[in-house]
LUMZA-716719 format. One record per atom (N, C-alpha, C): residue number from 1; atom name; z, y, x. Coordinates in steps of 0.05 Angstrom, whole numbers. Atoms other than C-alpha are relative to their C-alpha. Layout:
resi/name/w/v/u
NUM/CA/Z/Y/X
...
END
This chain:
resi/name/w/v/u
1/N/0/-24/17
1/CA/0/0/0
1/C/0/25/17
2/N/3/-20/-21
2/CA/-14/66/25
2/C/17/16/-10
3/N/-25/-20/6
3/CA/46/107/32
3/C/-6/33/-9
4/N/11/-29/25
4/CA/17/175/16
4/C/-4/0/-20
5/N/-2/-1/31
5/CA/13/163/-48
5/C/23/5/-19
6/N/-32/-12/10
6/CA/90/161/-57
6/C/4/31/-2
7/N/-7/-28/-6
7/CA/88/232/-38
7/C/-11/19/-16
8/N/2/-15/24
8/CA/84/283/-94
8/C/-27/8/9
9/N/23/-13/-7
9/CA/35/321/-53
9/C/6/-4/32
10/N/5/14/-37
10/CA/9/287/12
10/C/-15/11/11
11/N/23/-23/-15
11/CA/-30/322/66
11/C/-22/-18/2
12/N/26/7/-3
12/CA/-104/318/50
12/C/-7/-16/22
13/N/12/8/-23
13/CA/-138/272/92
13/C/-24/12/15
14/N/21/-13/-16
14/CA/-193/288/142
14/C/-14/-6/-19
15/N/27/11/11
15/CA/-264/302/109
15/C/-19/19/8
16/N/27/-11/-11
16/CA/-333/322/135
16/C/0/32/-9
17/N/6/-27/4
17/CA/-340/398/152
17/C/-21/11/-18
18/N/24/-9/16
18/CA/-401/402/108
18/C/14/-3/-26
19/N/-10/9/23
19/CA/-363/380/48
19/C/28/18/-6
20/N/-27/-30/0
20/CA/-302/425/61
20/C/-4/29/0
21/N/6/-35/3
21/CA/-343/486/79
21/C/-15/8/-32
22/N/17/-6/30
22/CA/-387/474/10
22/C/22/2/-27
23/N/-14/-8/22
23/CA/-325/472/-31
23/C/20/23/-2
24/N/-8/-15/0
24/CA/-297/526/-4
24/C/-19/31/-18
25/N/21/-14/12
25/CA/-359/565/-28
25/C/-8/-3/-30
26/N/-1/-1/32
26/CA/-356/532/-95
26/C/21/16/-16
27/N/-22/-7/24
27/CA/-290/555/-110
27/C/-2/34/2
28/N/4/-30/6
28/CA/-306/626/-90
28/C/-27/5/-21
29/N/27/-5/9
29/CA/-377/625/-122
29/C/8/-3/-36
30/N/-12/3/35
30/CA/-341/600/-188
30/C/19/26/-10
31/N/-13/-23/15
31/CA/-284/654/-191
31/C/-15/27/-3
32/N/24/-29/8
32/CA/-347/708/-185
32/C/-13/-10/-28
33/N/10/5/17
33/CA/-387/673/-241
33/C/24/-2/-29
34/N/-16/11/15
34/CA/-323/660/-289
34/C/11/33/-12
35/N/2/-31/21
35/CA/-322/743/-292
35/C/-8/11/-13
36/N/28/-1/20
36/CA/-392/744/-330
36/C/21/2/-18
37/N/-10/-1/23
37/CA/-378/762/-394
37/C/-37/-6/-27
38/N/31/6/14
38/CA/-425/730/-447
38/C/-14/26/-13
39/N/5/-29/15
39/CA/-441/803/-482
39/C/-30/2/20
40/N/16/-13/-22
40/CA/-473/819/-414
40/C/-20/-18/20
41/N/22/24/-8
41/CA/-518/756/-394
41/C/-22/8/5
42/N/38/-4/7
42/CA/-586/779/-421
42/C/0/36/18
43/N/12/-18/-14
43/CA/-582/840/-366
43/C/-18/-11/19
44/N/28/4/-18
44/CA/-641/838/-319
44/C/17/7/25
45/N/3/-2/-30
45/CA/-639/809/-246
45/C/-27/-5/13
46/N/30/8/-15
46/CA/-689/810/-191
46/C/5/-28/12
47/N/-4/19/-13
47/CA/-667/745/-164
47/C/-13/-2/26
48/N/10/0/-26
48/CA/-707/741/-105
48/C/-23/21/7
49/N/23/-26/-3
49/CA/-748/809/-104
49/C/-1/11/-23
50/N/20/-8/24
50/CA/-780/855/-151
50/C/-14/-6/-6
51/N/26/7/9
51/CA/-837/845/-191
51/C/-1/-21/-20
52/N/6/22/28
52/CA/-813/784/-232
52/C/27/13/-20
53/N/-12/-5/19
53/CA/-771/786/-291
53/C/23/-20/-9
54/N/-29/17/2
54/CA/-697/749/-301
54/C/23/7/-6
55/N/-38/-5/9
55/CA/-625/755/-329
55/C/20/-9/16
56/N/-24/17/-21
56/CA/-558/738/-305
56/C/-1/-28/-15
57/N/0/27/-3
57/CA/-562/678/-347
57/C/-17/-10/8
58/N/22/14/-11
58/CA/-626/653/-319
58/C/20/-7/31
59/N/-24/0/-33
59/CA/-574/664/-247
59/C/14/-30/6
60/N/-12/18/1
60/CA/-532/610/-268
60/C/-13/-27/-5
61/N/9/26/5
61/CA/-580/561/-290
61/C/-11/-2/26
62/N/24/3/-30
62/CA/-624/575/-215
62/C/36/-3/17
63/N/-29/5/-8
63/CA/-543/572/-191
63/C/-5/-40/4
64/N/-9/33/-1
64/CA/-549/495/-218
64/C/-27/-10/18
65/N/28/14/-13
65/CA/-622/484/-191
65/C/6/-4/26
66/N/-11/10/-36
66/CA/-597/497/-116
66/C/13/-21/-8
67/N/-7/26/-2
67/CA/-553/446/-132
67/C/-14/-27/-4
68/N/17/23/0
68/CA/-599/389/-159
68/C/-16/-3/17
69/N/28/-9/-23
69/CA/-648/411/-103
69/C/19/-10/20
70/N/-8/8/-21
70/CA/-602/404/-51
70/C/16/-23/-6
71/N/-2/38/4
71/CA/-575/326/-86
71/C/-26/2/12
72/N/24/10/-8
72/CA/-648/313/-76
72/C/-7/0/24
73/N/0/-4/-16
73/CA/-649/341/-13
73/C/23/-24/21
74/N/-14/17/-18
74/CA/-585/301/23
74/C/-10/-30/-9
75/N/8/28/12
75/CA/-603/240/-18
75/C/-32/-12/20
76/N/28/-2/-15
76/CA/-674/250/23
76/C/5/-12/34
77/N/-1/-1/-18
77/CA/-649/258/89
77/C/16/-13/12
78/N/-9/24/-12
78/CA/-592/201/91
78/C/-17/-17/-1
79/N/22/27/-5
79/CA/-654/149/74
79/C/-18/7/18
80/N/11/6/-26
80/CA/-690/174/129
80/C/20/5/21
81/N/-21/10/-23
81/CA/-627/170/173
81/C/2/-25/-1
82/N/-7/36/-2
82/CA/-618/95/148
82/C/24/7/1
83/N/-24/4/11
83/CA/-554/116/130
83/C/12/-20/-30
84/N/1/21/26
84/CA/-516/58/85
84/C/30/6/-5
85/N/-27/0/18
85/CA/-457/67/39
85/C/21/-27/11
86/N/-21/23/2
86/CA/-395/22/48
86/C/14/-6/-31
87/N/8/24/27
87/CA/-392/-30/-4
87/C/19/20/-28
88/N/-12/-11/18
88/CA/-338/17/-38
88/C/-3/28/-14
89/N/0/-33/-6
89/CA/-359/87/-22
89/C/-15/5/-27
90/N/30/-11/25
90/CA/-422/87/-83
90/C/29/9/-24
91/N/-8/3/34
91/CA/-373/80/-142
91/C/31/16/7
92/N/-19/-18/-14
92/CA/-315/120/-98
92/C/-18/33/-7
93/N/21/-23/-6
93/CA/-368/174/-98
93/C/4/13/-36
94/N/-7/-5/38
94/CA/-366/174/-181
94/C/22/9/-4
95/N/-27/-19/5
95/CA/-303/199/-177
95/C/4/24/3
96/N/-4/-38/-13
96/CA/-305/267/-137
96/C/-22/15/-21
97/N/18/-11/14
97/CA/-365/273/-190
97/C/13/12/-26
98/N/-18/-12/34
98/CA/-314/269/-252
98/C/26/12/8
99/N/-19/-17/-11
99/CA/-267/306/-204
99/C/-3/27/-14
100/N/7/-32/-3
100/CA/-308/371/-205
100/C/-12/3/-27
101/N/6/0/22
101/CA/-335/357/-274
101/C/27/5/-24
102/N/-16/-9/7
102/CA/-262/364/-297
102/C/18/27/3
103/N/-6/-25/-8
103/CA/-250/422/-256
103/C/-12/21/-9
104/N/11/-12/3
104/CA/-300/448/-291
104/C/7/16/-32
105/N/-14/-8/30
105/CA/-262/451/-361
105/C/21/10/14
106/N/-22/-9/-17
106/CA/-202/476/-319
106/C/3/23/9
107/N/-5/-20/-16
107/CA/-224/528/-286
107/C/3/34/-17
108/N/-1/-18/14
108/CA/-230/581/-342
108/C/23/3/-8
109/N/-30/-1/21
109/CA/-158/567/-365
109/C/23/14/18
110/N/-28/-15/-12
110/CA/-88/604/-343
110/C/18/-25/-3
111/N/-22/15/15
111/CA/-23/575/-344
111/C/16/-7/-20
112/N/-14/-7/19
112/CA/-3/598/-405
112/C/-7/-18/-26
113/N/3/16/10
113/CA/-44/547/-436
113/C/13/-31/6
114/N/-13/29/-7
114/CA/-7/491/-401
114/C/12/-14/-20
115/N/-17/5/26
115/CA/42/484/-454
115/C/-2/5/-25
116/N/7/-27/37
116/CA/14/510/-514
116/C/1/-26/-22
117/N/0/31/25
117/CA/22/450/-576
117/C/-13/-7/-17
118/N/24/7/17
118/CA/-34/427/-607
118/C/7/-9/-24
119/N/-17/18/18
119/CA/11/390/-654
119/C/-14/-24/-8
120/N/12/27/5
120/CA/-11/324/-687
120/C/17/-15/25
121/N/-10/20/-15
121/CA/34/292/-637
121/C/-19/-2/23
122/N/8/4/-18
122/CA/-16/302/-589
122/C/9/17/26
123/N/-6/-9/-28
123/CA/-11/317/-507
123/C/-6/25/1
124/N/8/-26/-9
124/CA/-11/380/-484
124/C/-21/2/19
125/N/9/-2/-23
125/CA/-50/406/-427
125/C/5/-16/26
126/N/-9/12/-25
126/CA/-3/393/-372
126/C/10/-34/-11
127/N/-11/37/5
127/CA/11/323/-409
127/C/-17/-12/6
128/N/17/24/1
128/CA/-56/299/-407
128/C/-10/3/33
129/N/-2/-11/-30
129/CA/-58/331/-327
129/C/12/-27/13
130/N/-13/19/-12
130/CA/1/293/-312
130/C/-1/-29/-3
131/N/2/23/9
131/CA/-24/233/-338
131/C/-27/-16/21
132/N/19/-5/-23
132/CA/-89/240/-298
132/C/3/-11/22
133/N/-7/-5/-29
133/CA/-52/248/-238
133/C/21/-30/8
134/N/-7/25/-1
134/CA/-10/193/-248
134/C/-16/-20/8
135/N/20/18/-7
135/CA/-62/144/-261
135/C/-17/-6/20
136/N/14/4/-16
136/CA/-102/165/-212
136/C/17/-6/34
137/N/-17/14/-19
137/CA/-46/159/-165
137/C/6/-33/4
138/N/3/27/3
138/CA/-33/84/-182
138/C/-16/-15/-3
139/N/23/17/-9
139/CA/-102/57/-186
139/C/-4/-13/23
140/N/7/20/-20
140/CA/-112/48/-112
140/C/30/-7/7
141/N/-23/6/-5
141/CA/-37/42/-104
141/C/5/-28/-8
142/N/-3/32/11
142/CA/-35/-22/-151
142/C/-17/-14/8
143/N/27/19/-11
143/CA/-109/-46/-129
143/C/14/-10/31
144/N/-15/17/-24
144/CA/-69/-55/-59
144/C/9/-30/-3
145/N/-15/20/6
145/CA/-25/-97/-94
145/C/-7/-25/-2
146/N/7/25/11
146/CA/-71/-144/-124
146/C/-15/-10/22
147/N/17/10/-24
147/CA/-107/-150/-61
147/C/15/-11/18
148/N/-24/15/-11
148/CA/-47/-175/-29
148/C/3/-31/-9
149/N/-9/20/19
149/CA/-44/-231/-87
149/C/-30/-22/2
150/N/28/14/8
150/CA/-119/-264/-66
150/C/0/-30/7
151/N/2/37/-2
151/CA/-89/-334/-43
151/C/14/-7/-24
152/N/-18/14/29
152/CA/-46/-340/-109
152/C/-9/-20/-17
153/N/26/19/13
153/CA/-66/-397/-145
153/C/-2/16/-26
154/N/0/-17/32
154/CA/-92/-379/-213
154/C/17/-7/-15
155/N/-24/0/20
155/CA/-46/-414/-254
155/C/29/11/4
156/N/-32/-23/-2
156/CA/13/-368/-232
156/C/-8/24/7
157/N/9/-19/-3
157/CA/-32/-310/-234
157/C/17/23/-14
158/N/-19/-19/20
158/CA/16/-251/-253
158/C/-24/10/-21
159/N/10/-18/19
159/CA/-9/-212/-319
159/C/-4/31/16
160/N/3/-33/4
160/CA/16/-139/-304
160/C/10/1/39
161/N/-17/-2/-22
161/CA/44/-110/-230
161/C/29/10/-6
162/N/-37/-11/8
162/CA/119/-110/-220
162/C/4/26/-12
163/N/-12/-27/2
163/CA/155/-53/-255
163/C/13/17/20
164/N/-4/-20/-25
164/CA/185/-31/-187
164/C/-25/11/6
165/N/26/-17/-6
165/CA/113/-14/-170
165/C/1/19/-9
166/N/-2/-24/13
166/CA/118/44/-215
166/C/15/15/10
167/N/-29/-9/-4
167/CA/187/56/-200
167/C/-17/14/34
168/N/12/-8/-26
168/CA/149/70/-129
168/C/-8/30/15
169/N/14/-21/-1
169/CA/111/131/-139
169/C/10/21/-18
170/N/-15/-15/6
170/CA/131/205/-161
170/C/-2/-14/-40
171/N/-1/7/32
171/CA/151/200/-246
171/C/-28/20/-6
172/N/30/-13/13
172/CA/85/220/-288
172/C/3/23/-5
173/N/0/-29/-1
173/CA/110/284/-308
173/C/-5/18/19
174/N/-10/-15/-21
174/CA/130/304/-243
174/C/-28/7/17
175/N/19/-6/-9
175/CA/58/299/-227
175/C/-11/20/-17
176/N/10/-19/15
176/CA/45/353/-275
176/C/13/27/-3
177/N/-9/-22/-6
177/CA/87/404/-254
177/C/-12/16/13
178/N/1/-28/-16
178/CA/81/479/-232
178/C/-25/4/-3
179/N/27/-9/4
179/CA/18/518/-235
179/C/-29/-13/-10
180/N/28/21/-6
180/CA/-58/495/-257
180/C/-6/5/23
181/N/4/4/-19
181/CA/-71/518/-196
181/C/10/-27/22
182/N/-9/14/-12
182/CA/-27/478/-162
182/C/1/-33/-20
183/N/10/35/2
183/CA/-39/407/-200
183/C/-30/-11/1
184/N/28/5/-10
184/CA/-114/420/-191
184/C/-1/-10/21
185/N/2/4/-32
185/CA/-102/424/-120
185/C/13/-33/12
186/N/-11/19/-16
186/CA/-53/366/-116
186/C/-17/-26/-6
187/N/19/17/5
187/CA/-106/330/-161
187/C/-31/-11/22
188/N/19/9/-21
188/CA/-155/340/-108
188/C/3/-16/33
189/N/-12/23/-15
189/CA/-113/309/-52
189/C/2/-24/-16
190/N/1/32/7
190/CA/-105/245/-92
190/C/-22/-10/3
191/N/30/17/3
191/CA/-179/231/-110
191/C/-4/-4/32
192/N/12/10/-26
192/CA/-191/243/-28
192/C/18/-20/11
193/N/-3/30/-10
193/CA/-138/200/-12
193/C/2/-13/-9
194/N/2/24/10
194/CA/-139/149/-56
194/C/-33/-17/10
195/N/28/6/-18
195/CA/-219/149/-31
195/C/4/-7/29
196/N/-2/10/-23
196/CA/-191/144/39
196/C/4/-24/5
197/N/-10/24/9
197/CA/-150/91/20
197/C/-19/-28/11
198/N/12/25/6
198/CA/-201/44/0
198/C/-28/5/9
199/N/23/1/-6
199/CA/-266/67/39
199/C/-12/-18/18
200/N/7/27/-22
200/CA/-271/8/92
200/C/8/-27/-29
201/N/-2/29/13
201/CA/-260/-41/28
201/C/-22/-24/3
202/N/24/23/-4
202/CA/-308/-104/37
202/C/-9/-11/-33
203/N/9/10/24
203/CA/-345/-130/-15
203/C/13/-26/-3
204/N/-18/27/7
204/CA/-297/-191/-8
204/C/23/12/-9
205/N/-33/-11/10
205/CA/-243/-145/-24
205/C/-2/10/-22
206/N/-4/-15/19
206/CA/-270/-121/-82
206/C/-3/-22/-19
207/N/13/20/11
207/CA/-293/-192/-104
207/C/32/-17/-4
208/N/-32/0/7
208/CA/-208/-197/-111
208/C/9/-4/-27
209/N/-11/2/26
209/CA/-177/-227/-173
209/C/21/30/2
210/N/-14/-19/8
210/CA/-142/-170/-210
210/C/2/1/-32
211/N/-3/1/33
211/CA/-122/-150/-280
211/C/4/33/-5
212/N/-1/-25/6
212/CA/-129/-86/-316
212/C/6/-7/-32
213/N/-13/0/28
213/CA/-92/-72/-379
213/C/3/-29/-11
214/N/-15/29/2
214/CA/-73/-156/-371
214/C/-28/-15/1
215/N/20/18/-5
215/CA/-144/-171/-373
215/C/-14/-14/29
216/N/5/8/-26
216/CA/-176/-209/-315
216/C/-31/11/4
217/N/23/-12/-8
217/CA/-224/-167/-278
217/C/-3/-2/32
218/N/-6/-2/-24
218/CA/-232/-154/-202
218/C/11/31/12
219/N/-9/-15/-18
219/CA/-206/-111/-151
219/C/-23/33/-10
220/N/36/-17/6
220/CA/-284/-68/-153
220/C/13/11/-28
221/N/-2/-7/24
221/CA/-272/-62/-225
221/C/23/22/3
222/N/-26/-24/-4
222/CA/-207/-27/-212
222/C/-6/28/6
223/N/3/-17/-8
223/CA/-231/13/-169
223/C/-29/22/-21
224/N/22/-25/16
224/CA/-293/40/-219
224/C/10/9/-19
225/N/-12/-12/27
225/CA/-253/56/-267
225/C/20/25/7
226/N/-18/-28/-9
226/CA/-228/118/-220
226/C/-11/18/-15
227/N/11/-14/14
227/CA/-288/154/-254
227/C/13/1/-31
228/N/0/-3/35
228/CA/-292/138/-337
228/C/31/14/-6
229/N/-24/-6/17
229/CA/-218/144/-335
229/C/7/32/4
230/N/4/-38/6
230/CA/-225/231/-308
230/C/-8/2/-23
231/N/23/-24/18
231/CA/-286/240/-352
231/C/25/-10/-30
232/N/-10/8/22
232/CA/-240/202/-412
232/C/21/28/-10
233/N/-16/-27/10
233/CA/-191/255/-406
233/C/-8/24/4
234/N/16/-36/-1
234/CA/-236/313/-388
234/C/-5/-1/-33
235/N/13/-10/28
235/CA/-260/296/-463
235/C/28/8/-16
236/N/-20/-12/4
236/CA/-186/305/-478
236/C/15/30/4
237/N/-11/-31/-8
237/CA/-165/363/-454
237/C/-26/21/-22
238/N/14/-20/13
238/CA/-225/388/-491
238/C/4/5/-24
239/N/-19/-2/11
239/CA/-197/370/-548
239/C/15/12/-7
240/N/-32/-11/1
240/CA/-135/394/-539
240/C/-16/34/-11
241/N/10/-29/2
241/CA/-171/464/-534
241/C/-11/5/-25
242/N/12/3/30
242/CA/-208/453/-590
242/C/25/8/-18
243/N/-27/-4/21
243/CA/-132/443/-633
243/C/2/23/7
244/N/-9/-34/-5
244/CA/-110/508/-600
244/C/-16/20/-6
245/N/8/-22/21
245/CA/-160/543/-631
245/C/-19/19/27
246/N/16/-19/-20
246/CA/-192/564/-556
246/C/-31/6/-1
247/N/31/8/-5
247/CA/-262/580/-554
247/C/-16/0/21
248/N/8/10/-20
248/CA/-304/562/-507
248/C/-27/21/-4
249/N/27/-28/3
249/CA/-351/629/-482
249/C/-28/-18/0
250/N/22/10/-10
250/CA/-424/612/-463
250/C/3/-3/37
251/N/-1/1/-33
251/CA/-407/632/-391
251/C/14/-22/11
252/N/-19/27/-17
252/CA/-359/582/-386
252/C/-13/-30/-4
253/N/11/24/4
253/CA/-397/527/-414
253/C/-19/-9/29
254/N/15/5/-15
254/CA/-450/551/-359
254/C/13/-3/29
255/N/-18/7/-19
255/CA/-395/547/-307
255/C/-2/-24/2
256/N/-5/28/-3
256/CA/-388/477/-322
256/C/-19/-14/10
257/N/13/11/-5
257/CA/-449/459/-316
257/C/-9/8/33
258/N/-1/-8/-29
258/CA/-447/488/-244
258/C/14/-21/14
259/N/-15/30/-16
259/CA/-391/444/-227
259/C/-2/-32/-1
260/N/15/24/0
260/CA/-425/386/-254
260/C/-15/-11/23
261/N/22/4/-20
261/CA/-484/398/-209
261/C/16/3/26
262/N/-22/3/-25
262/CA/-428/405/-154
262/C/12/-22/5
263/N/-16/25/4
263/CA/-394/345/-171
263/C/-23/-16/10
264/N/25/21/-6
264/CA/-467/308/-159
264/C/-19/5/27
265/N/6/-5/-29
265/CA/-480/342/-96
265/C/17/-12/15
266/N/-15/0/-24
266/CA/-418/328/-59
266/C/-1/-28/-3
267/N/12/28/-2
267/CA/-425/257/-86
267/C/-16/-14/16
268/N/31/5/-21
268/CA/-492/246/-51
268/C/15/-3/31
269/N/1/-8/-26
269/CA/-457/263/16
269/C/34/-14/2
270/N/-25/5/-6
270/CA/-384/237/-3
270/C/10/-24/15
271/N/-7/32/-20
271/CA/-347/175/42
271/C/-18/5/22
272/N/20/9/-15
272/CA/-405/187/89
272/C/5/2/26
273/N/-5/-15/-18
273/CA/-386/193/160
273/C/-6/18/15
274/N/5/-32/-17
274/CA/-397/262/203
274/C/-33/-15/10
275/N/25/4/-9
275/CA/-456/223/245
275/C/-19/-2/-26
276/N/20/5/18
276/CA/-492/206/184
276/C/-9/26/-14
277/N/7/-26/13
277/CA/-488/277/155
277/C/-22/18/18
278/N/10/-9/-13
278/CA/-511/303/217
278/C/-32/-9/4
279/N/17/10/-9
279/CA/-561/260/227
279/C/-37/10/-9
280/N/14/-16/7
280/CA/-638/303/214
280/C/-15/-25/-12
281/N/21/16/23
281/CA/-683/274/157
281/C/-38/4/8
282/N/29/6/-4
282/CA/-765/265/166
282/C/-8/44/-1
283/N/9/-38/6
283/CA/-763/354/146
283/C/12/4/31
284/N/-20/-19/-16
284/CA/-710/358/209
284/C/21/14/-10
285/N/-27/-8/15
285/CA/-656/379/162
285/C/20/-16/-7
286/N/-19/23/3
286/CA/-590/338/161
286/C/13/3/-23
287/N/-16/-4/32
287/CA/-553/322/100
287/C/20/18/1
288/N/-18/-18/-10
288/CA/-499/364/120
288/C/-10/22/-4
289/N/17/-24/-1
289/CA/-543/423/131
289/C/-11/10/-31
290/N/13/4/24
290/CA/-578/408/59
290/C/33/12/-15
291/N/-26/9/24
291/CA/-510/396/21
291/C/2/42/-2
292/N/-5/-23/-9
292/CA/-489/470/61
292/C/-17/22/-13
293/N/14/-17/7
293/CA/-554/508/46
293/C/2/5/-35
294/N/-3/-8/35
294/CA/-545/491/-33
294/C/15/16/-5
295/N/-23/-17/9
295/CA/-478/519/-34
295/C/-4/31/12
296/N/2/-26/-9
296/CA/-494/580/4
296/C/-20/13/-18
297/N/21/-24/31
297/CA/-551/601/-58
297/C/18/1/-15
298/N/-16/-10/29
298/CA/-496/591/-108
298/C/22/19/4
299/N/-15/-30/-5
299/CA/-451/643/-65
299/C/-18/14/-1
300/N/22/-31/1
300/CA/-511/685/-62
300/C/-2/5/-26
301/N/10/-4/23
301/CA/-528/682/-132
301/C/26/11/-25
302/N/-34/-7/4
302/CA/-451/686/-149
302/C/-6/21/6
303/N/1/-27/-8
303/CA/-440/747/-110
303/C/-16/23/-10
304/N/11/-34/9
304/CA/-491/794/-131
304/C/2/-4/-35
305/N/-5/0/24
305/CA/-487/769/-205
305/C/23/29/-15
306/N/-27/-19/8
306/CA/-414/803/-228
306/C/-11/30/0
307/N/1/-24/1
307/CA/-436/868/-205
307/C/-14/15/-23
308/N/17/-15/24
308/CA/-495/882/-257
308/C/8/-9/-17
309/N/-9/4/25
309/CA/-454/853/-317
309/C/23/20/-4
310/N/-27/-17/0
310/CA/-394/908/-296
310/C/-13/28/-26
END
């Protein structure tokens, strides 16, 4: 079991400078775009010169195009590196996708929504957070477990993992404390290390009797179910917003779909190691470089946006 995971909030693990400097640029490129105000969309930009004709929302949608351009682009230039995924990394990769795809309902909100009561007995904000964060904490934490259990015979195959296992890791609430800022953040240390975790897994390790919710599945399985079970509660939380009566602008919808196309960029390039990023594609451009150049149009296109909607 990997001990960082006990730890409320564990220090990020190492990850590829191209992937750290591009989300550094997302999260600024997002708090410029998240100032738009839908009223003021349909003003006229030059986007790349005079002479043609464009809005700020046209901005945001050529915002998402760098991004699908530059997926297409790294996706390009690891297959002519002959760069190859480790057996776990593809469906590890689906995760940081429904990471930033949740970050993407997230990022418009304050704290003040944390607690707000939808009623119907349903979760709040920070309930369905801390639940998140939980889970996603104990996925690879328990997948350890069962991978420990691969000479057991079957007929004394446990059902569930011990209840101390639980007892192990911080309490579920406790992962839903203090700021959105701050459970975004601690959310984004888990997904990388729980991906650290398990990125040298073998395809014999995933080919691991296991059980999920008592059923018998494998190890692998465990592990894909880091994705459905974000996007499950990203549809929750939306939800929730919905009861509270929030509405959801246009800008923010088009936010999201930014961090979508973010979530499917860094994918493309995620688990991958530094040589392989580096490594130049049949153009001479390395995935690294690609991933980098996308994010640097959606600061550009960020940045000058805000000003002509003021």
């Amino acid at each position: 079991m990997d001990e960082r995971l006990r730890q409320l909030d564990p220090p990020p693990p190492p990850l590829s400078a191209p992937i750290l400097a591009a989300r550094d640029k997302m999260t600024t490129a997002a708090r410029h775009l998240l100032a738009l105000r839908d009223e003021n969309i349909e003003r006229d930009w030059a986007w790349i010169g005079q002479g043609g004709e464009s809005d700020i929302r046209s901005g945001l949608y050529l915002a998402l195009q760098a991004l699908e351009e530059g997926t297409g682009q790294v996706q390009r230039a690891l297959a002519d590196g002959g760069a190859r995924r480790k057996a776990a990394t593809s469906m590890l990769a689906a995760a940081t996708a429904a990471r930033w795809e949740l970050h993407g309902v997230l990022a418009p909100l304050d704290d003040a929504i944390l607690d707000a009561d939808p009623g119907d007995e349903q979760w709040t904000v920070r309930g369905t957070l801390a639940h998140v964060l939980h889970v996603h904490r104990a996925y690879p934490y328990f997948s350890s477990w069962w991978l420990g259990r691969r000479d057991v015979a079957a007929d004394d195959y446990p059902r569930f993992v011990p209840d101390e296992m639980d007892q192990d890791l911080p309490a579920e609430e406790t992962n839903g404390s203090g700021s959105l800022d701050a459970i975004r953040a601690r959310f984004d240390v888990l997904v990388d290390v729980g991906a650290d975790a398990w990125r040298d897994a073998t395809d014999d390790d995933l080919a691991v009797r296991a059980r999920w919710s008592g059923f018998p599945v494998t190890v692998g399985f465990r592990l894909g179910r880091w994705s459905p079970h974000i996007q499950e509660h990203t549809v929750q939380v939306e939800k929730t917003l919905e009861m509270l009566t929030r509405r959801t602008t246009e800008v923010e919808r088009l936010v999201r779909l930014v961090y979508r196309g973010f979530g499917r960029l860094e994918a493309s390039a995620w688990g991958l190691p530094d040589d392989a990023l580096a490594a130049a594609g049949a153009d001479g451009r390395s995935a690294g470089a690609a991933l980098e150049a996308a994010a640097d149009e959606v600061a550009r296109i960020a940045a000058e946006l805000p000003p002509l909607a003021s």
